[in-house]
C-alpha positions in Angstrom: 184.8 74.5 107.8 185.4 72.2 110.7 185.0 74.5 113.2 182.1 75.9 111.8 180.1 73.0 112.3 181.6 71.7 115.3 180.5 75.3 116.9 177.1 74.7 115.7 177.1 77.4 113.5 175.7 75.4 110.8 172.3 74.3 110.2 170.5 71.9 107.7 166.8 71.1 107.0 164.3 69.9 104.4 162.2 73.3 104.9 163.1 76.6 103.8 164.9 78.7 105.5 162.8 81.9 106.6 164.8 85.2 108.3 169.1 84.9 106.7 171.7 86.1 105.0 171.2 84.6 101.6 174.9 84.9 101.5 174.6 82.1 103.7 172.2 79.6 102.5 173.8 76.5 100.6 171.4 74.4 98.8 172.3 70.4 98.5 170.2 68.6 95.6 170.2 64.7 96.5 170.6 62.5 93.9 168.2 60.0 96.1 166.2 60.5 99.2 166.7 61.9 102.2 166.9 58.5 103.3 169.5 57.7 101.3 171.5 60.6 102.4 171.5 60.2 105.7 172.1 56.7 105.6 175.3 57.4 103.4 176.7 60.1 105.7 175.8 57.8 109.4 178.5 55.2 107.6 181.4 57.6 107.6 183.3 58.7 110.1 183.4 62.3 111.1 180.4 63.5 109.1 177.8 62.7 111.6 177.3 65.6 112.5 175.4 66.3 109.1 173.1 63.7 110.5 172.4 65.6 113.5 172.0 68.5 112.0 169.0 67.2 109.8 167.0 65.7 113.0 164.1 64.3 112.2 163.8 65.6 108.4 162.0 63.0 106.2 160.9 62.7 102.7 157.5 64.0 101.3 155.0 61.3 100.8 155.8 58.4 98.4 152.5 59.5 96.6 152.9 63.1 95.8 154.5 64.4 92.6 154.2 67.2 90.1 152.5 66.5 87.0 153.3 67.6 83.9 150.0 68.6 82.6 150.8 68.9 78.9 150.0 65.6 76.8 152.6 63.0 75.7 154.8 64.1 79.1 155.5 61.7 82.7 155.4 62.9 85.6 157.9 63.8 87.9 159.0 63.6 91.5 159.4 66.2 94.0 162.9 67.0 93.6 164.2 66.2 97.0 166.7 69.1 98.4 168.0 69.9 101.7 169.1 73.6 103.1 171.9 74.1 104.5 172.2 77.0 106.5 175.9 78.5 107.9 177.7 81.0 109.6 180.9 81.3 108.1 180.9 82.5 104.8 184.9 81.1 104.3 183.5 77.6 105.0 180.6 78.2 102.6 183.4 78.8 99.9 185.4 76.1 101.0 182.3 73.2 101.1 181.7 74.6 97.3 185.4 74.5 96.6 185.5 71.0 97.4 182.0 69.7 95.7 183.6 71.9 92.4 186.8 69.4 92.6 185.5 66.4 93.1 182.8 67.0 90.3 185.9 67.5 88.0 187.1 64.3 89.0 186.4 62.0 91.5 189.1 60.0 91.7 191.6 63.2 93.1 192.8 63.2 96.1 191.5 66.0 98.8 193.6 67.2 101.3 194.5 65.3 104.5 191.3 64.8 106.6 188.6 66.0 103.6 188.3 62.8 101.9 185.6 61.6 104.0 183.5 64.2 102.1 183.9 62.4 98.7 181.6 59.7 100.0 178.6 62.0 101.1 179.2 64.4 97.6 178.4 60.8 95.9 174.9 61.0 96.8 174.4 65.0 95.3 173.9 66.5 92.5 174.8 69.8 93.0 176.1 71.9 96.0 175.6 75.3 95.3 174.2 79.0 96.5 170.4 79.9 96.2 169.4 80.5 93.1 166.8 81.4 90.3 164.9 78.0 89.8 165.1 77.9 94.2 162.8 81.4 93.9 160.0 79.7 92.2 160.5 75.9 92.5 157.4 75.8 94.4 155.7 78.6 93.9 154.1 77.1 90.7 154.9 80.3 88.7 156.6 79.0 85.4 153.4 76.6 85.1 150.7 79.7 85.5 153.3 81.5 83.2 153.0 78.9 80.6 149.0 79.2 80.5 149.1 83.0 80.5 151.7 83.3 77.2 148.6 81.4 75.9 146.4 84.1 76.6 148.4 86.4 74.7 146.1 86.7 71.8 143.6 88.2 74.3 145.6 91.2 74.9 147.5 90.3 78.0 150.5 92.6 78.1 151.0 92.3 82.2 151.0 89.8 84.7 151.2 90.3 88.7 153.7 88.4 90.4 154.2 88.3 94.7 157.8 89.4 95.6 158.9 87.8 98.6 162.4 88.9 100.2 164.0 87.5 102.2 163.1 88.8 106.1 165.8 90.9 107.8 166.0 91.5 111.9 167.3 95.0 110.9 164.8 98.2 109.4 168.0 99.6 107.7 168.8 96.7 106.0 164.7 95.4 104.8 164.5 99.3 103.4 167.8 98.5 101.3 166.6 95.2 100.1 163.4 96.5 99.3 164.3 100.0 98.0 166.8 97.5 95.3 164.7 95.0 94.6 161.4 97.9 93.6 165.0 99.1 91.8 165.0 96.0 89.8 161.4 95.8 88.9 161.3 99.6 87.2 163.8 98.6 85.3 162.6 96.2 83.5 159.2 98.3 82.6 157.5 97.6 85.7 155.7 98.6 89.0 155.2 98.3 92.4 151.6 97.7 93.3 151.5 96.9 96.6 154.3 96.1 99.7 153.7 94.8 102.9 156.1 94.0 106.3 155.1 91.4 108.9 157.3 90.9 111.2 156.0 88.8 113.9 155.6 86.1 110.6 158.8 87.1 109.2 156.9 88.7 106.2 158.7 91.0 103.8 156.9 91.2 100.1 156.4 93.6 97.2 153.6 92.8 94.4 154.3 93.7 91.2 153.4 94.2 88.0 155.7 93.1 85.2 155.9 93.4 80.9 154.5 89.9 79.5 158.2 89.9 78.1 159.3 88.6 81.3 157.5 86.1 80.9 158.2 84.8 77.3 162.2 85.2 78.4 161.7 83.0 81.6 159.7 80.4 79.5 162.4 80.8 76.5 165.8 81.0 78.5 165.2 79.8 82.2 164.4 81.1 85.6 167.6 82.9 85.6 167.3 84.8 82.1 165.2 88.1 84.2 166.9 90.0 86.8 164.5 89.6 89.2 165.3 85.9 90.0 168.7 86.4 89.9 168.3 88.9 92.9 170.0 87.7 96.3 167.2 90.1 98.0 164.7 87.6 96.3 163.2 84.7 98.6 160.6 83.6 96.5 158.5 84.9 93.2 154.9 83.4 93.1 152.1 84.1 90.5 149.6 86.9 92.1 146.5 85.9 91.0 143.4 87.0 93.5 140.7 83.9 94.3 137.8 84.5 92.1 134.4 82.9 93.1 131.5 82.4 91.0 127.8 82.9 91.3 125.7 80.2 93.3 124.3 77.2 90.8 122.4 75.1 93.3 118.7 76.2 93.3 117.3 78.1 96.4 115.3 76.5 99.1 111.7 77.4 97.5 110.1 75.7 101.0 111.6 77.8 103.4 110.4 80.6 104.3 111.7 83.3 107.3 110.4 86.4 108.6 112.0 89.1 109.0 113.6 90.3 112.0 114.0 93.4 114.1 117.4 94.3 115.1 119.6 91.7 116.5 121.7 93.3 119.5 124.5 92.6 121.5 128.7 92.3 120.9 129.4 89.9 118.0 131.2 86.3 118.6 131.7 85.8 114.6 133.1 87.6 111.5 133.4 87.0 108.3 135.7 88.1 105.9 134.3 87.9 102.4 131.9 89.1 99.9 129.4 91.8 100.9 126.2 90.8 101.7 122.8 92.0 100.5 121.9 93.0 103.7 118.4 93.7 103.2 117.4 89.9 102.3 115.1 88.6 104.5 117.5 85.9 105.8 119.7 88.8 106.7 117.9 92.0 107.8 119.0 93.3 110.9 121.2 90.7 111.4 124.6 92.1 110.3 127.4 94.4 111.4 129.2 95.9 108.8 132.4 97.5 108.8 133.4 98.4 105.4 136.8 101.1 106.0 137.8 100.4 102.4 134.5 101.6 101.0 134.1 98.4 99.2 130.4 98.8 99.0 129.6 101.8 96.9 130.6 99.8 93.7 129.2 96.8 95.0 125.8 96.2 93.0 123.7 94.0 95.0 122.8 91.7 91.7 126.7 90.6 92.5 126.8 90.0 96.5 126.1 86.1 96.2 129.3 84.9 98.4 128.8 86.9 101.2 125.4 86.9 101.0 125.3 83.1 101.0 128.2 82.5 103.7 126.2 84.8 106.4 123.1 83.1 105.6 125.0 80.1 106.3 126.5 81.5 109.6 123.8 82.6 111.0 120.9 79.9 110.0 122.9 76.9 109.1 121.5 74.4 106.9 117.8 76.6 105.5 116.2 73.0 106.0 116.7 72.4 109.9 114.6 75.2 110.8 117.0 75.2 114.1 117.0 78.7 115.7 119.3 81.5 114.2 122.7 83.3 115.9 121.0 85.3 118.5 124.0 87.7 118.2 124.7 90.4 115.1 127.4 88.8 112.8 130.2 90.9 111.8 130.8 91.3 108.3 134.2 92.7 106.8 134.5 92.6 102.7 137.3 92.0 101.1 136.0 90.6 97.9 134.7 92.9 95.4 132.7 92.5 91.8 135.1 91.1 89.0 136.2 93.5 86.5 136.1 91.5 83.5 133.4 89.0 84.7 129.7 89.6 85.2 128.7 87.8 88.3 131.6 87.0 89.7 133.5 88.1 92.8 136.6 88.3 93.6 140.0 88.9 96.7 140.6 92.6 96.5 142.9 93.1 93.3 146.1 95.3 93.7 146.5 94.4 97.2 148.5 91.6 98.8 146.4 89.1 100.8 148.1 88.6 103.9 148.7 92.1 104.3 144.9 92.5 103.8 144.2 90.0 106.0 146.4 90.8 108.6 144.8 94.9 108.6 141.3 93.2 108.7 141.8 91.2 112.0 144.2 94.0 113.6 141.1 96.3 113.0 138.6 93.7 114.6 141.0 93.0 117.5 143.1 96.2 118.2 141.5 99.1 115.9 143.3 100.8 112.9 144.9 104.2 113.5 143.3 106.4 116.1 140.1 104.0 116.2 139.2 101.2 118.9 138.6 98.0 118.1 135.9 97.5 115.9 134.6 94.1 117.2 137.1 93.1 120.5 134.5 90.7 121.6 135.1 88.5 118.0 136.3 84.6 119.0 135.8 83.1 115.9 136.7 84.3 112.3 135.2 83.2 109.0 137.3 82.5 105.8 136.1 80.9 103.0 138.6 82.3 100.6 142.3 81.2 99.4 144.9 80.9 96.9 144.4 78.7 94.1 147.8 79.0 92.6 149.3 78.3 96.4 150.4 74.6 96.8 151.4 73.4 99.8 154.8 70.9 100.0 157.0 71.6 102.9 156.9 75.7 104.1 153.8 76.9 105.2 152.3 79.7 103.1 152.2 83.5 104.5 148.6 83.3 105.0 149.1 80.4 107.2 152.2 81.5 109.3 149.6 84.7 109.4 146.7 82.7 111.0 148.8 80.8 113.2 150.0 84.1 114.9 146.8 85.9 114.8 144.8 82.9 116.2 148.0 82.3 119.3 148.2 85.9 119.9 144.7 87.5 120.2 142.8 84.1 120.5 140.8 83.9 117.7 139.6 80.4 115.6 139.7 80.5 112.4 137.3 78.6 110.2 138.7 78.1 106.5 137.8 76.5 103.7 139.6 74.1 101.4 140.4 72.8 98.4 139.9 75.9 96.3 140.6 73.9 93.0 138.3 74.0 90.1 139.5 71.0 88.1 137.9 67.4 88.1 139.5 64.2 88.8 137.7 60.9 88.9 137.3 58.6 92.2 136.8 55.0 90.9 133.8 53.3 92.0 135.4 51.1 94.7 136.9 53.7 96.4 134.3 56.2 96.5 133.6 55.0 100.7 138.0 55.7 101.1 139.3 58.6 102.4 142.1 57.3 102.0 141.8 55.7 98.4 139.7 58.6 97.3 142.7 60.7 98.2 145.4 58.7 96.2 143.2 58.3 93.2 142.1 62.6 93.3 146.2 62.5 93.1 147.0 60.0 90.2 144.4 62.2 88.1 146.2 65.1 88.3 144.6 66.8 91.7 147.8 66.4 93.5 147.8 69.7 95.4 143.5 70.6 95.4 143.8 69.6 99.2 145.9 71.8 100.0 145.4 74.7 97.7 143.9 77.7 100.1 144.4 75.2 102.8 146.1 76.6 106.1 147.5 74.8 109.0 146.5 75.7 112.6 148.6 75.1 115.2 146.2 76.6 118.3 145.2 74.4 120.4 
């Protein structure tokens, strides 16, 4: 085990690890903070290395926790966990080995030059291998689970969950992993809807469709009570459910008034990837580009286009009341929302289909072109998207969709515009912090909004 970490073949982080051998991931729950930790293991001789080996990993801000939502319960912290990642599966067993013994009793004695470890296993409270509750300790899925066994009574008998496995260098080895894990879903009575491989962001994900029975055993018996999250292949399972959006509420701008245009030429500068637009609208007419390869529009009625319709207004005119001049340049329009199934009005992310794999096919098209066509838009710089993931909460890894932008915008550069906060809920600002940022933000937490901020929110890290 020594020589394991004194060859550097051992690292250990607050984030998750993305592309290994799950085999080789070791997972230590602090009893404290990372603070704590690291100020425990500096103090004893010959573990400083552990030190090292976190670098500059902190804690997650004193102010965020997850509430518990249901009435009569407390909130709780973040539980705080460090990942440690090693080479040597022999010194994997033997770091258990030890933690195991000196659980059983703390007082033995370990062998000669192990007993420094006794010190740093005082401030765990567990040491062990990846596991079920690791595959969906932030993916928020027991808490959507626990509001769709409500739904029950309204006939819901399936629920779509995103599969993600864990990313493999080698083609042999992803198509074993996935070919067992679509294994495991079939036989428990479900199906493979969708499956998607990303390697440039280390992306390897199945979405599925599973029995509700899953869910009642999961919310009965624990994370580990399904196959699925007991599955080594497994990385993470998160609840798959598509961004809906609503019709507009604010009235229209009854003083402003635009003529219609002739035909707008030249090489778009701006897409947008959203709802389709009602392209003959006044605001609109001649103005558009759009490429619709999934043929999106023929069951598109244009009493439901209101997001697209309103983002390339929005685009292209800015605020209706500045009378400023519009885009003099077509704007390139590529839908990926469709009408809701089950509600008039509304709109929502392509169903069936995984989003960063969506997304990803979108911008390729623009940028590259899809099969034997060119590039539909090469001349695109910046890249409208006004959608998200309202079950997706950001702590410490970065979602798919954001380790997706971050590439696309690096390699073909492209800026992404995207929206945030796509939370629904309320949450009350009190009076005197209502000119905060900063206030405003701590209160929208203590009410319950801890993750609305962040929710469909994606990091850029173009300059």
């Amino acid at each position: 085990m020594a020589a394991a970490f004194e060859s550097e073949r051992a690292r250990l982080s607050a984030d998750t690890p993305e592309e290994i051998d799950p085999a080789l991931v070791v997972v230590f729950d602090l009893a404290g903070s990372v603070k704590d930790f690291r100020n425990a293991i500096n103090r004893i001789d010959g573990l400083e290395f552990l030190s090292e080996l976190l670098g500059d990993q902190s804690d997650p801000d004193d102010d965020f926790h997850m509430r518990e939502r249901e009435a009569g319960r407390t909130d709780k912290r973040v539980t705080h966990s460090l990942y440690l990642v090693m080479s040597n599966t022999k010194a994997i067993d033997e770091l258990l080995r030890l933690f195991a013994q000196w659980q059983a009793d703390p007082s033995a004695s370990f062998e000669h030059g192990l007993g420094k470890f006794k010190t740093a296993f005082q401030q765990l409270t567990a040491i062990r291998r990846w596991g079920a509750e690791d595959r969906i300790r932030e993916t928020g899925l027991r808490e959507r689970w626990e509001e769709t066994l409500s739904m029950v009574g309204q006939s819901v008998s399936t629920v779509l969950v995103e599969v993600e496995l864990w990313h493999r260098r080698d083609a042999a080895q992803r198509a074993a992993a996935e070919a067992h894990v679509e294994e495991v879903i079939t036989s428990s009575a479900g199906r493979v809807l969708d499956r998607s491989q990303i390697g440039e962001i280390e992306y390897h994900a199945l979405l599925a469709e599973l029995p509700i029975q899953q869910v009642q055993s999961v919310l009965t018996n624990g994370a580990s009570a399904i196959r699925l999250l007991t599955t080594d292949d497994v990385m993470f399972v998160s609840p798959f459910t598509p961004m809906s959006v609503a019709p507009g509420t604010l009235e229209p701008v009854a003083q402003t008034q635009l003529a219609r245009s002739d035909r707008i030429e030249g090489k778009p500068r701006i897409a947008l990837l959203d709802g389709l637009p009602f392209t003959n609208h006044d605001a609109l007419q001649g103005r558009l580009s759009i490429d619709d390869p999934d043929e999106i529009g023929e069951n598109y009625p244009v009493a439901a286009r209101h997001h697209g319709t309103a983002m390339a207004s929005l685009i292209i005119h800015g605020d209706l009341t500045d009378g400023g001049p519009p885009l003099d340049r077509p704007l390139y329009v590529r839908p990926i929302l469709q009408p809701h199934e089950f509600m008039p009005g509304h709109e929502q992310v392509v169903p069936n289909r995984l989003l960063t794999d969506v997304l990803h096919r979108a911008i390729r098209r623009i940028v590259k072109g899809e099969g034997n066509q060119p590039a539909a838009a090469p001349s695109v710089r910046v890249v409208n998207l006004s959608i998200g993931a309202q079950t997706r909460a950001l702590t410490r890894r970065m979602s798919p969709v954001g380790r997706l932008l971050d590439w696309l915008a690096h390699s073909y550069n492209l800026l992404f515009v995207v929206s945030a906060g796509n939370h629904t809920d309320e949450f009350t600002i009190p009076a005197d912090a209502a000119h905060d940022i900063e206030a405003a933000r701590l209160a929208a937490m203590r009410d319950g909004f801890e993750t609305a901020l962040l929710r469909g929110s994606f990091r850029l890290a173009t300059p």
